[in-house]
C-alpha positions as CSV (number, residue, x, y, z in Angstrom):
1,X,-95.2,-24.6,-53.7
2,X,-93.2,-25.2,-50.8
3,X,-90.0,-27.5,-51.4
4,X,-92.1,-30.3,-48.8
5,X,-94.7,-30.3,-51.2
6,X,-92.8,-30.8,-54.3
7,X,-91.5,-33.8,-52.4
8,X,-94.5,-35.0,-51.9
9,X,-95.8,-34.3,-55.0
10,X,-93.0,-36.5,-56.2
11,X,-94.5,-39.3,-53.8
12,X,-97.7,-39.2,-55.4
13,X,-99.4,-37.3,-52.5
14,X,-100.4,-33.7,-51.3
15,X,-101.5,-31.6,-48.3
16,X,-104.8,-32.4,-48.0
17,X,-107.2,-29.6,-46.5
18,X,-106.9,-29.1,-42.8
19,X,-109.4,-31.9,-41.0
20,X,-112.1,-30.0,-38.9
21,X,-112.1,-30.8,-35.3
22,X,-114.1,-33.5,-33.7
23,X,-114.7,-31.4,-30.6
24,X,-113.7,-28.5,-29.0
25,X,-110.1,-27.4,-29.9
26,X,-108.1,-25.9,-32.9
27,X,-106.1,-28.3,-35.3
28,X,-102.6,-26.5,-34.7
29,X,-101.2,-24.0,-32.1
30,X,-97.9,-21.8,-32.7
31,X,-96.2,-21.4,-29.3
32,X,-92.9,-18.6,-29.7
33,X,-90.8,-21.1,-32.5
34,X,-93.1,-23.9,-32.3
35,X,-96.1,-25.4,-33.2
36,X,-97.8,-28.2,-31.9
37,X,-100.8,-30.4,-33.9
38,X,-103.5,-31.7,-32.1
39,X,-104.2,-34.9,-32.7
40,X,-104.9,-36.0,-36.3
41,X,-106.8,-38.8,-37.0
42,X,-106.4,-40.7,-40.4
43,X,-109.2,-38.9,-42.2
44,X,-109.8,-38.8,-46.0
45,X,-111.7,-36.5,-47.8
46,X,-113.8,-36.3,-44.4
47,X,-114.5,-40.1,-43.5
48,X,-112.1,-42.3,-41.8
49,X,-110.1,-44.7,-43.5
50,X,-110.6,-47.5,-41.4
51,X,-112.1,-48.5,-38.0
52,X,-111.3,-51.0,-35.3
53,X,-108.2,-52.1,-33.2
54,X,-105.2,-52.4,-35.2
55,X,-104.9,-56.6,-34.7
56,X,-108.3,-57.3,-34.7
57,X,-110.3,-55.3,-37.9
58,X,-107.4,-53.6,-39.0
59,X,-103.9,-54.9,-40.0
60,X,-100.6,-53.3,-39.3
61,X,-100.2,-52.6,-43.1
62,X,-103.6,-50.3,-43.0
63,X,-102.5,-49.1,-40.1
64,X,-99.4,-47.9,-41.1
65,X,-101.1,-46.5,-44.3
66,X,-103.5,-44.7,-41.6
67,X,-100.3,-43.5,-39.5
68,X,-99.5,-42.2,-42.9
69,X,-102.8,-40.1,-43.5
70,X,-102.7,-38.8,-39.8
71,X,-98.9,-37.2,-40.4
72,X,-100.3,-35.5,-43.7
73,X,-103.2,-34.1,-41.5
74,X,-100.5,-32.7,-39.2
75,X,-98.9,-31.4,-41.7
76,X,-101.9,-29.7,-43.2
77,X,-102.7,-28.1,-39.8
78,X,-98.8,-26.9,-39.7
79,X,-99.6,-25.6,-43.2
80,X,-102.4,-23.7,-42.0
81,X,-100.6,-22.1,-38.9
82,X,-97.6,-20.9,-41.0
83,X,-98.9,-20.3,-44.2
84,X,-95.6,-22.3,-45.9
85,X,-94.0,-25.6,-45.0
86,X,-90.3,-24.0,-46.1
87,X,-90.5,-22.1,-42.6
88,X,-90.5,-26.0,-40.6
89,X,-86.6,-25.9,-39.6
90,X,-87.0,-29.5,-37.7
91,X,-89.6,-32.2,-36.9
92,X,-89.2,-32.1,-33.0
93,X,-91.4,-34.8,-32.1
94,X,-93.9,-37.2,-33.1
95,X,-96.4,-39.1,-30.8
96,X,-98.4,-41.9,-32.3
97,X,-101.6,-43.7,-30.8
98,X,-102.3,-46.8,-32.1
99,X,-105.5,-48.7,-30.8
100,X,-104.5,-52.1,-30.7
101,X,-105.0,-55.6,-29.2
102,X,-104.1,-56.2,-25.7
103,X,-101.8,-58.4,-27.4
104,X,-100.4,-56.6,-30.3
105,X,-96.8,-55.0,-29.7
106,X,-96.0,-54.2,-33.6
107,X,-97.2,-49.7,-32.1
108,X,-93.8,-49.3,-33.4
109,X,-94.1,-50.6,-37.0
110,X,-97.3,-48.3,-37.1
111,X,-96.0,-45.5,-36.1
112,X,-93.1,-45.9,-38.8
113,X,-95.6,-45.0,-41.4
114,X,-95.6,-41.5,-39.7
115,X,-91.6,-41.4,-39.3
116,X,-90.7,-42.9,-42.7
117,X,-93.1,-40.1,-44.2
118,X,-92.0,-37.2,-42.5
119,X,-87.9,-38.1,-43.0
120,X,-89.3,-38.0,-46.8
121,X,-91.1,-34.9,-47.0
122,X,-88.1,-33.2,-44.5
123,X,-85.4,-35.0,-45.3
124,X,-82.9,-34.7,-42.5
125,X,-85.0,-32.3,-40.3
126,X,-87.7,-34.6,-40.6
127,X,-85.7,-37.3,-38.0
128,X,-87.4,-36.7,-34.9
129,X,-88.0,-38.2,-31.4
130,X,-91.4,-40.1,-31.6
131,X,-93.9,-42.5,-28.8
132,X,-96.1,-44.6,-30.2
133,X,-98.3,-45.8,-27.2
134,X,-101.0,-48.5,-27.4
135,X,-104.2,-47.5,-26.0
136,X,-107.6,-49.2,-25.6
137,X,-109.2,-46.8,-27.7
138,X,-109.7,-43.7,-29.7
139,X,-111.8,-41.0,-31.0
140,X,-114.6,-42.4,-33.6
141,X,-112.8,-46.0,-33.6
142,X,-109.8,-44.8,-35.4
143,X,-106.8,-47.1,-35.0
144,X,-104.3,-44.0,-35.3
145,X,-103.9,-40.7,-34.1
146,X,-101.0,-38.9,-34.4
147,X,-99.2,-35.9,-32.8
148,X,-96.8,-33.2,-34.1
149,X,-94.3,-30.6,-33.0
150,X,-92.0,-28.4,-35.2
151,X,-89.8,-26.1,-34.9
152,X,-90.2,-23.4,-36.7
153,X,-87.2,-20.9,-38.5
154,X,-86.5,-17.7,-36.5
155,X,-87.8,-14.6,-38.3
């Protein structure tokens, strides 16, 4: 077990298995020391864990918990590309998506269930640049997707 999963094993969580694709693309992509997610939206144990625009149907508190399930599901993916999380060096950058209200603003407080996870599970090479970006709408209804690029170590 990978010392990121021993941290999160300490949160009470785990890698879940790699979320199959909605369409047509792969889940993860190494590129020379990177490796890039597509996006991951929150799934659990294959069915969404809510629906809806974040400030409508869903609050910022599920959403955040969602932003939270999508940045496993990255992680998973990175899991899957690399075989071991202990070869992540840094957390690059994160993009989140949060379907939202033409009048919500809180994307950032969303997103910060994606950031505040992965500074736990990476500690300091888990701080990363991040854009959370409302948008009108998303795959299947979900109020989150998230994005994910690593670095990974040299060898």
């Amino acid at each position: 077990m990978s010392a990121a999963e021993e941290r999160l094993a300490a949160l009470g969580l785990s890698v879940p298995e790699v979320a199959a694709p909605v369409a047509a693309y792969v889940p993860a992509v190494r590129s020379g020391d990177h490796v890039f997610t597509s996006g991951q939206l929150p799934m659990r144990v294959g069915e969404l864990m809510a629906t809806g625009k974040v400030g409508a149907e869903v609050t910022t508190e599920e959403a955040y918990a969602c932003a939270q399930q999508c940045v496993l599901n990255a992680i998973a993916a990175v899991r899957a590309e690399l075989g071991d999380l202990d070869l992540v060096e840094r957390v690059v950058k994160v993009v989140v998506f949060v379907a939202s209200t033409r009048d919500f603003t809180g994307q950032p407080q969303v997103a910060n269930g994606a950031s505040e996870l992965l500074g736990q599970v990476f500690g300091d090479a888990g701080v990363h640049a991040r854009s959370a970006v409302g948008v009108t709408s998303l795959p299947l209804d979900a109020p989150v997707e998230v994005e994910l690029m690593v670095r990974v170590a040299a060898g």
